[in-house]
C-alpha positions, 0 to 999 in steps of 0.5 A: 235077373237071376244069378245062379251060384256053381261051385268049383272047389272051394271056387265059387262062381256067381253067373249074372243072367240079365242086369245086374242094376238097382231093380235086379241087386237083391238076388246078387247080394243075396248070393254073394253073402250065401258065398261069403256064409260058407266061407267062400272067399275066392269067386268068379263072377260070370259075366258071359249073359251080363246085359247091363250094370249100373252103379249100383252093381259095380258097387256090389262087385267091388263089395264083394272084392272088398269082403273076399280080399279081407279073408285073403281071397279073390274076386275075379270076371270072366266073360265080360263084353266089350261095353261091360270092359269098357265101363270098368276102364272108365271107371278103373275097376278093371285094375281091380279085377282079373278078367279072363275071356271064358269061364275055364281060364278064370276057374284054372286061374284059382288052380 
């Protein structure tokens, strides 16, 4: 898996390529502490090519949203399917996170 990180602004989108499980965290938390290093506190996790997540991955999510939210940022998905939506209704981190359907409504959501 890789993830790549873009920036927007003070906007910064991390796109999961693959799974974001506990073989293939390491690069995720790397980037996400990268972001959090530059004082990025408002992201977009981009969900658009997301195949699987696991336990492990729904907890770096919700760490994420806890260190950004902390410094009075956001965390926010975009591009989730209908089995990642459904995971996070189960377990109710869908009332944590905006979801948007594209990538340009999460980052126009920051505006």
């Amino acid at each position: 898996m890789a993830t790549t990180t873009t920036e927007y602004g003070n906007v910064s989108v991390l796109t999961v390529n693959g799974e974001l499980t506990v073989d293939t965290i390491e690069t995720f938390t790397q980037k996400s502490s990268e972001c959090l290093a530059k004082r990025h506190f408002d992201a977009i996790i981009d969900c658009s090519s997301l195949t699987q997540i696991d336990s492990v991955g729904m907890e770096a999510l919700v760490d994420m949203l806890k260190a950004c939210e902390d410094e009075l940022g956001a965390v926010k998905l975009c591009g989730a399917d209908e089995t990642t939506r459904k995971i996070l209704e189960i377990t109710r981190l869908d009332r944590r996170f905006e979801m948007y359907e594209n990538l340009e409504a999460a980052v126009q959501s920051f505006a």
